[in-house]
Wavefront OBJ file of the C-alpha trace (Angstrom):
o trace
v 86.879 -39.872 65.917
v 85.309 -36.969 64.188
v 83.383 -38.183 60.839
v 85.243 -37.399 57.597
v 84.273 -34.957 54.900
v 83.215 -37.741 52.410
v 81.556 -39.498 55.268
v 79.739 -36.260 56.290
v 78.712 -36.244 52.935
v 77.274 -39.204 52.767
v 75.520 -39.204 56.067
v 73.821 -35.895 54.126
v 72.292 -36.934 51.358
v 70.934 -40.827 53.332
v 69.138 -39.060 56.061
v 69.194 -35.077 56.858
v 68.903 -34.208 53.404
v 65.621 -36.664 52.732
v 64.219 -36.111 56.208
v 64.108 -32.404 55.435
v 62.810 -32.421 52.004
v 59.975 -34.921 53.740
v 59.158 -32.106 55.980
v 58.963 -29.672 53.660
v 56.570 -31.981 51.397
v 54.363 -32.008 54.365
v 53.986 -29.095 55.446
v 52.958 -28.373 51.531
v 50.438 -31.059 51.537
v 48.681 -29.410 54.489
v 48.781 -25.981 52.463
v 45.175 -26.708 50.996
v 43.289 -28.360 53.160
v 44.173 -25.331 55.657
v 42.857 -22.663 53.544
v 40.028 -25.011 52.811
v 38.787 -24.741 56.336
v 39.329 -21.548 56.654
v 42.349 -22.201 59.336
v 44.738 -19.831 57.517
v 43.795 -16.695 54.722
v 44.742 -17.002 51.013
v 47.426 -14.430 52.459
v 49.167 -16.508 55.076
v 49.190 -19.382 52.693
v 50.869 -17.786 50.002
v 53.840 -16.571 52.765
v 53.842 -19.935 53.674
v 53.993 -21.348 49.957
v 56.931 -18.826 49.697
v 58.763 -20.062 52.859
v 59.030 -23.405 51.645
v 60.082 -22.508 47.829
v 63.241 -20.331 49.730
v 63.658 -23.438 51.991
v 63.957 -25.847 48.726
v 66.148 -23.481 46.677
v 68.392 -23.875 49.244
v 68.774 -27.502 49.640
v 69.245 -27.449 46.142
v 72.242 -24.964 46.256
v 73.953 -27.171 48.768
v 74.365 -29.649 45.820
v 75.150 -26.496 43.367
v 79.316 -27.341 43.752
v 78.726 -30.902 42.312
v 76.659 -29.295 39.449
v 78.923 -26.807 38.615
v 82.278 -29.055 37.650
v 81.896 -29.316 34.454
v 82.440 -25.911 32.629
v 79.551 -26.005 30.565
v 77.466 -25.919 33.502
v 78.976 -23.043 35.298
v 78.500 -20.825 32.071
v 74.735 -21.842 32.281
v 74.479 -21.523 35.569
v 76.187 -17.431 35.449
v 74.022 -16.840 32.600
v 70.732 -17.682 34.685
v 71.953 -15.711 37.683
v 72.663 -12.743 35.821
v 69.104 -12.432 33.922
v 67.393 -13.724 37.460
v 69.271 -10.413 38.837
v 68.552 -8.379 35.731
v 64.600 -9.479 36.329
v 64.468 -8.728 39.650
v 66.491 -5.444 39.626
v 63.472 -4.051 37.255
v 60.794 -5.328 38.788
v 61.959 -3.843 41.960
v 62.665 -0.397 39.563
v 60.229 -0.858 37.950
v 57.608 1.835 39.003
v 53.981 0.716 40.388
v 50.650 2.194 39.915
v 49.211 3.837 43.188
v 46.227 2.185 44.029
v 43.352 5.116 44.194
v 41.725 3.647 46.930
v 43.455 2.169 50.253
v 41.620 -0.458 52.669
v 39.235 0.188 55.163
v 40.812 -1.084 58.414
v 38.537 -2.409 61.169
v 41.809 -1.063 63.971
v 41.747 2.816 63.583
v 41.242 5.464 65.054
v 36.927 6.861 64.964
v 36.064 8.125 62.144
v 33.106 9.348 63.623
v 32.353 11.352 67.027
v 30.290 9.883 69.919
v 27.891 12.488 69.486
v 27.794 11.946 65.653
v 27.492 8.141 66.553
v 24.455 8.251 68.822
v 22.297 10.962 66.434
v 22.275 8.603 64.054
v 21.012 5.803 66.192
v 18.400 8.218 67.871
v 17.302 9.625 63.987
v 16.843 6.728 62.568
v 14.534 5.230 65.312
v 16.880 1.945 66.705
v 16.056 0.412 70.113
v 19.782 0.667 70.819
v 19.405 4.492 70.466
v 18.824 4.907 74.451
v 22.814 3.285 74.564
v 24.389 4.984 72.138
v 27.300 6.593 74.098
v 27.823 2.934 75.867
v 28.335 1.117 72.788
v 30.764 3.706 71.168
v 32.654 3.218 74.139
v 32.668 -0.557 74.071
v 33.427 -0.292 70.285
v 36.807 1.859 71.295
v 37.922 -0.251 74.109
v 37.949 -2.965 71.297
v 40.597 -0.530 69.392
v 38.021 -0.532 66.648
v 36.876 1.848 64.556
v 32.842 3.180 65.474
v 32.296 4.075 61.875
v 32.920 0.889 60.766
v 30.906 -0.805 63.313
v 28.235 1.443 62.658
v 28.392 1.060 58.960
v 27.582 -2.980 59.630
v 24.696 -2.520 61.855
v 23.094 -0.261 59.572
v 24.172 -2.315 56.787
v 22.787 -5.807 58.425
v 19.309 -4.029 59.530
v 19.007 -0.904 59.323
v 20.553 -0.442 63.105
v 17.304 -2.991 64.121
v 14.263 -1.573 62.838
v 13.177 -3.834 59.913
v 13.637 -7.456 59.152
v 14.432 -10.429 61.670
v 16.512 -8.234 63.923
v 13.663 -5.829 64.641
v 10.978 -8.720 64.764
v 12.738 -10.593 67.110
v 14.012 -8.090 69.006
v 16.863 -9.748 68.680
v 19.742 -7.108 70.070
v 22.236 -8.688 67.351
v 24.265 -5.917 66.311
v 26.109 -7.818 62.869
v 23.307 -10.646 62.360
v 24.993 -12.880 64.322
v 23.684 -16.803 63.659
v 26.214 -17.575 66.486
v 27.544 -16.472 69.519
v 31.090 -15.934 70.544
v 30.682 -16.249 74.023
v 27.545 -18.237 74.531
v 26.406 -16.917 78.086
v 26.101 -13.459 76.536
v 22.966 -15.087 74.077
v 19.388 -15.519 75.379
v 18.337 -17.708 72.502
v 17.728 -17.345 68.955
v 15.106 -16.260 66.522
v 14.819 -17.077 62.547
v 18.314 -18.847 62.916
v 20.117 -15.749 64.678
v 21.419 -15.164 68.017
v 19.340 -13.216 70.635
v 21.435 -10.922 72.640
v 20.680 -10.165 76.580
v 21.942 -6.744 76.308
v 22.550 -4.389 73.377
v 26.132 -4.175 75.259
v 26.529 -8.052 74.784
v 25.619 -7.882 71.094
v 28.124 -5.397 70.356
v 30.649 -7.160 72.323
v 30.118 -10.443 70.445
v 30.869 -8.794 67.052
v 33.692 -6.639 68.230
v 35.166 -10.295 69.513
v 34.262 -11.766 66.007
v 36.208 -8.844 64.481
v 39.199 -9.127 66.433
v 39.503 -13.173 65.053
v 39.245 -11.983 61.778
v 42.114 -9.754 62.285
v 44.019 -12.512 63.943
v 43.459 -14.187 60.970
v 44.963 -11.955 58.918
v 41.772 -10.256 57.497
v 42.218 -6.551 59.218
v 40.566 -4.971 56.623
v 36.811 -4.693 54.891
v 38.108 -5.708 52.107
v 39.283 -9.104 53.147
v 36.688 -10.286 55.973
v 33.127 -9.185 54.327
v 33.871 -12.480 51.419
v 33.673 -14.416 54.638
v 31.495 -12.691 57.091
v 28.735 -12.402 53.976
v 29.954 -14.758 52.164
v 28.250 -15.426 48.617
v 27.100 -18.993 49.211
v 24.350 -17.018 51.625
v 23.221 -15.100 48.787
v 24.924 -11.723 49.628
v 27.278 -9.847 46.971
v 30.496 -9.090 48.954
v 31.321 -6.643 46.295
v 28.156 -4.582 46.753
v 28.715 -5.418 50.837
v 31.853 -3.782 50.530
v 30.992 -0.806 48.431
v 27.898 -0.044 50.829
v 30.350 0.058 53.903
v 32.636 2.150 52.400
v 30.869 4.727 51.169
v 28.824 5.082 54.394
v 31.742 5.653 56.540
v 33.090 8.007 53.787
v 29.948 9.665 53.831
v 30.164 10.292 58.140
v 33.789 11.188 58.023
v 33.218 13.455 55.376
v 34.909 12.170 52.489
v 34.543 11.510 48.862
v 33.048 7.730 49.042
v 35.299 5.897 46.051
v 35.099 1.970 44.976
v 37.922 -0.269 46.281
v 37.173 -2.579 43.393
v 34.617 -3.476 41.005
v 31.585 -4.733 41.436
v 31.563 -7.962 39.393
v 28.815 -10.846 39.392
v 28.504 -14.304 38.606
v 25.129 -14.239 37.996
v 22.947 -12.941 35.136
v 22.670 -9.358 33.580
v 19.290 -9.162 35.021
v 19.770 -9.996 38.353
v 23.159 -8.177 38.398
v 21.101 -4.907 37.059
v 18.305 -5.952 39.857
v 20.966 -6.075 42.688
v 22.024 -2.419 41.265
v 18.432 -1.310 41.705
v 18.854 -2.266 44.807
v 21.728 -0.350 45.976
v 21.104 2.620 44.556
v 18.120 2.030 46.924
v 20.302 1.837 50.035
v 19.016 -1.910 50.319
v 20.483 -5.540 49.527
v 19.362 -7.927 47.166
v 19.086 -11.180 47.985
v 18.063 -13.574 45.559
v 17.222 -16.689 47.756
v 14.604 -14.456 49.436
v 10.624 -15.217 48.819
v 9.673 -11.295 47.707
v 13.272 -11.051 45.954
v 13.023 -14.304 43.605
v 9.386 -13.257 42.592
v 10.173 -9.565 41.850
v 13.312 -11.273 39.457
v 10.529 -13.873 38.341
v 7.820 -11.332 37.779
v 10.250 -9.271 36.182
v 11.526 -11.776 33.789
v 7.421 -12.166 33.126
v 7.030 -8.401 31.681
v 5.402 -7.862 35.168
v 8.000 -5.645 37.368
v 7.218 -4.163 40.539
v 10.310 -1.650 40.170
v 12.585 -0.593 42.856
v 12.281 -1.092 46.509
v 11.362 1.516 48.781
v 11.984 0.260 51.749
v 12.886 -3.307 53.859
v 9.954 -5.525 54.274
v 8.515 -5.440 57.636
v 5.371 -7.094 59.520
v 1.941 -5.901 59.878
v -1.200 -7.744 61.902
v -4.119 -6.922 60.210
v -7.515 -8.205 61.717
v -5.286 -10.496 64.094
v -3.852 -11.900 61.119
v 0.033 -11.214 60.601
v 1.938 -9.772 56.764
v 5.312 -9.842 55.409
v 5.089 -6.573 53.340
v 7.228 -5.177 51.437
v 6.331 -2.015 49.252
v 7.662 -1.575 45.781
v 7.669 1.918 43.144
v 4.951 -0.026 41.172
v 3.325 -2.666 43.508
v 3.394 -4.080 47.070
v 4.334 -7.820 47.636
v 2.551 -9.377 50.750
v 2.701 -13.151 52.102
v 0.063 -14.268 55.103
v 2.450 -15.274 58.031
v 1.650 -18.668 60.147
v 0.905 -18.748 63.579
v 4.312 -20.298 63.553
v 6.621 -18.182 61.680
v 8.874 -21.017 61.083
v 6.143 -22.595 59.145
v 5.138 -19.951 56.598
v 4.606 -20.700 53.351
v 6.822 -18.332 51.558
v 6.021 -19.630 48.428
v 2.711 -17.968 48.499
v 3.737 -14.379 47.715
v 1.118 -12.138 46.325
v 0.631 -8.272 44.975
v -1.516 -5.915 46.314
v -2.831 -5.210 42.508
v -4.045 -8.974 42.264
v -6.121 -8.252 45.918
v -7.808 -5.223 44.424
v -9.327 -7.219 41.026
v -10.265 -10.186 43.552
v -12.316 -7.147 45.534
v -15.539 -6.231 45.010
v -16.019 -2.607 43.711
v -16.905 0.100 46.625
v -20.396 1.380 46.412
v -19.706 5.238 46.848
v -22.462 7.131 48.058
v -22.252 11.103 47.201
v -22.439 12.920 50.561
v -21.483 16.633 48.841
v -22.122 18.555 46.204
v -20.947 17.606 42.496
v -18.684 20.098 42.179
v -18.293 23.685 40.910
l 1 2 3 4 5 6 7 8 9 10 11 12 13 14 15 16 17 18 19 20 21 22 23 24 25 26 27 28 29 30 31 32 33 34 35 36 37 38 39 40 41 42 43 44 45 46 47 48 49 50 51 52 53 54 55 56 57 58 59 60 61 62 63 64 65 66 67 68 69 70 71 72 73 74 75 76 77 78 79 80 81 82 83 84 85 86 87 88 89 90 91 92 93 94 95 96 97 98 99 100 101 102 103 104 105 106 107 108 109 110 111 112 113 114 115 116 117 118 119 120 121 122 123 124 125 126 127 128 129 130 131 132 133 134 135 136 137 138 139 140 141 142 143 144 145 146 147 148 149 150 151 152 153 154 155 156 157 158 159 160 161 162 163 164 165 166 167 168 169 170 171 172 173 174 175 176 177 178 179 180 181 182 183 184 185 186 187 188 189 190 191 192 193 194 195 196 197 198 199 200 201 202 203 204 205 206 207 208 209 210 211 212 213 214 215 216 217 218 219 220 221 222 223 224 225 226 227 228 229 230 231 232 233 234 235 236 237 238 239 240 241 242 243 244 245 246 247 248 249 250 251 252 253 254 255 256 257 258 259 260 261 262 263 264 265 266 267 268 269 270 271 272 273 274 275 276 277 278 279 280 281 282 283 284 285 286 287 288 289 290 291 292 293 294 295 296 297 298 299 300 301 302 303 304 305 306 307 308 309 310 311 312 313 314 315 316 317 318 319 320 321 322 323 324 325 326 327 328 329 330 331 332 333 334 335 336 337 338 339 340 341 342 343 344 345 346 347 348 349 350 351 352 353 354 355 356 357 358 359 360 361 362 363 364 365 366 367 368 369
């Protein structure tokens, strides 16, 4: 025979009704830990958080009849519905501000041309100048945006011609410290992948892209917080802002902030981080010549704004980190082994010339009119 009504009921509430609200409590459990590991965005978890509060509601409205049987209860309970309605009416009525600025999507279509693409490779000097036209295709195939793309590599090393990328010759188009697919990677150098090809390079961080998206992080906006994240000593704020207006800048539009820049850290270093960017070039405050032109600073000795990346020189067979500065050029005597440097030792051009002896000049023209 069929179970009863009262016996369906009962059969309810011992074991489908606790069984489900058991599943729902773990799937909520594993909410955090998720997003912890980076397994799921803040975005998926909040649609997920959602899911289960619609999934609760309405076990509890299967046991709304039994609530309801007093009359007291069923005033209370109209009451609520009609201001839940009344809330929810205006907020959906309710009009929104228009955000000034959209996202920057990875997926579109180029902002820039090929031709556009490859003159700026070839004028600003980058080994992967000679493939240009390749890598925009690749870069399209990927049904990603070249501006973008472009924007990064420029952004990570000046498209390869300062810092570990150039000095390694490293190929790594996004400062890759992994590969995606680890036949395309001929090594490493200062804890970042070497890339066979330029090709491969570009393919690895078009790959690295496309998880993101998968991820739920399709735009700029949402991936740069974990692709330079702030534990490395980047600013994904600044990151952001210098992508953006770059690719505003190539596609010929006013450049706009997304957001604010805000920082954690001190006035000082935020202001120094400014200097920076209005520079064209990154802070980063865990770096040897960075933490001594903050220390220096903080000293009443400043070596004012960057000109340019640092970069390596070989002078007398002996190798320099150099990087030049508006009032003073920082320098640090390279090891045999780079990986043993003492970066500590950092030192200014204007202490070398008082440790110099001064120049005999010898006269070899006339004094003068």
């Amino acid at each position: 025979m069929p179970p009863t009504p009262p016996a369906l009921r009962q059969r309810w509430r011992e074991q489908i009704e606790p069984r489900a609200l058991t599943a729902l409590a773990l799937v909520a459990v594993n909410l955090p830990p998720l997003l912890l590991f980076e397994l799921i965005t803040a975005r998926q978890a909040g649609q997920a958080a959602s899911l289960l509060a619609w999934a609760a509601a309405c076990l509890l409205l299967l046991r709304l009849p039994g609530l309801l049987r007093p009359e007291g209860r069923r005033v209370a309970a109209l009451v609520l519905l009609g201001v839940a309605g009344l809330v929810v009416a205006v907020g959906t009525l309710w009009p929104r501000p228009v955000s000034a600025q959209s996202s920057l999507t990875f997926k579109a279509s180029p902002r820039i041309s090929q031709a556009s693409f490859t003159r700026i490779l070839t004028n600003a000097g980058s080994p992967a100048a000679p493939h240009g036209d390749e890598l925009y295709s690749i870069i399209v195939s990927y049904g990603l945006d070249p501006a973008v793309a472009l924007a990064f590599f420029q952004h990570e090393s000046q498209y390869c011609t300062t810092g570990a990328c150039a000095r390694g010759d490293l190929r790594n188009w996004g400062m890759l410290r992994r590969a995606i697919k680890p036949g395309r990677s001929s090594g490493s150098g200062s804890g970042f992948v070497r890339y066979s090809s330029w090709q491969d390079g570009v393919r690895d961080w078009c790959e690295l892209m496309l998880g993101y998206i998968g991820r739920g992080m399709d735009t700029v906006e949402a991936a740069v917080p974990v692709y330079a994240p702030g534990s490395d000593g980047n600013v994904p704020t600044a990151y952001i802002s210098a992508i953006r207006r770059q690719v505003a800048a190539w596609s010929g539009r006013a450049a706009g902030d997304p957001t604010l820049r805000a920082y954690d850290s001190s006035l000082d270093q935020a202001l120094i981080t400014e200097t920076f960017l209005a520079s064209s070039l990154e802070f980063h405050p865990t770096w040897a010549f960075h933490t001594y032109l903050l220390s220096e600073a903080r000293a009443g000795r400043p070596l004012g704004a960057p000109l340019d990346e640092s970069r390596i020189v070989s002078v007398g067979g002996q190798r320099y980190a150099v990087q030049v500065f508006a009032l003073d050029t920082l320098y640090t005597p390279l090891a045999p082994q780079e990986a043993e440097t003492n970066w500590g030792d950092v030192r200014r051009l204007s202490q070398l010339f008082r440790q110099l002896p001064a120049p005999t000049v010898t006269p070899t023209g006339p004094p003068g009119p």
